[in-house]
C-alpha positions, 0 to 999 in steps of 0.5 A: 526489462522484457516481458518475457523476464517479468512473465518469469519473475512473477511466475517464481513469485505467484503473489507478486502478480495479485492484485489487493482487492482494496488497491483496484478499489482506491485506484478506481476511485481516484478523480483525474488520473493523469493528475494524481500522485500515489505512494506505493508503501512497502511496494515489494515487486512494484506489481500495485505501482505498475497495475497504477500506472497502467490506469493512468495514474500520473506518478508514483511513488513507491517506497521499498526498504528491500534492496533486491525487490528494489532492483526488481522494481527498477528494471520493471520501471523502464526509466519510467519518469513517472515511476519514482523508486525510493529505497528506504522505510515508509516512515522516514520517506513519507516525512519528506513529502509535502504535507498535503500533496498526496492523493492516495497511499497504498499500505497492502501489507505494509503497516503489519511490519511495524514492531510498536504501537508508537510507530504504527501510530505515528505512520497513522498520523503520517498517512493523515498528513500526506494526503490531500483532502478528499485524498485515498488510504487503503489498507490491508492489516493482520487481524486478530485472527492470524496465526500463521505471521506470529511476528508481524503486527496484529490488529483489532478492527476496534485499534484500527478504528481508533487510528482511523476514525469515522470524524476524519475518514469516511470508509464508503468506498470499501468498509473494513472487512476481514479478508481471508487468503492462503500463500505458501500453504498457510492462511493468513487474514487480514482487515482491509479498507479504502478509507477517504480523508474528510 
């Protein structure tokens, strides 16, 4: 795809195009780039896959249940070989990478669609798995205080801790902190994290 076709889907789609606090921050912080692997769960246009790439990640992954955002990503992947696009749930897709084989994972929203506390602990347990030690999570989840996503998963910092707790994830990089934005006239807030498997 050209530039001048991205420039004008990322202009109908502003949000597309803003990079998560979080994800500059796991980026940054991953040793030996061109080395590393990250998953990109629920990587809607691809604009953290791409943004991941171009620092010099060595491949992603980048898991996406959404056909259409799915066509987008892969006319922006430019039969990139170290850009790998999987059509499908975060949960089902990361069950079949190795355990231990990852070296970050992307959840920028992602984990907040989840409908039932089973399975948003069950990709917790995931995400723990798939990782390398010494490997990166960051996070962006609804808190407690958002009112305008009534249907999407809400959380407390105290049930975030609880799934990620400070005996296996040392959250230096970037501590929980509540997070405040507006899109489409309403304010969202969210917890975010960088947290490092110990």
């Amino acid at each position: 795809m050209n530039k001048e076709k991205i420039a004008q889907i990322n202009k109908e789609r502003e949000w597309s195009i803003k990079l998560s606090s979080e994800v500059v921050k796991l980026v940054e912080n991953l040793p030996n780039k061109e080395k590393t692997t990250v998953v990109d769960c629920g990587a809607g246009e691809g604009r953290h896959s791409i943004y991941a790439l171009e620092q010099g990640v060595g491949k992603v992954i980048s898991i996406e249940r959404d056909a259409a955002q799915n066509s987008i990503l892969k006319q922006k992947s430019e039969q990139n070989p170290s850009f790998e696009i999987r059509n499908g749930e975060s949960l089902s897709e990361l069950e079949k990478l190795e355990n231990g084989s990852i070296d970050g994972i992307i959840d920028c929203g992602m984990s907040h669609y989840f409908q039932t506390e089973k399975e948003f602990k069950k990709f917790a347990e995931l995400v723990k798995e798939k990782l390398k030690k010494g490997g990166l999570y960051s996070i962006t989840h609804f808190s407690e205080n958002e009112t305008a996503a009534k249907k999407l998963h809400h959380a407390k910092l105290e049930d975030l801790r609880n799934l990620f707790p400070d005996i296996a994830w040392d959250n230096s990089i970037m501590p929980w902190k509540e997070e405040s934005w507006e899109s489409g006239g309403n304010k969202h807030f969210a917890w975010k994290a960088v947290l490092k498997k110990l």
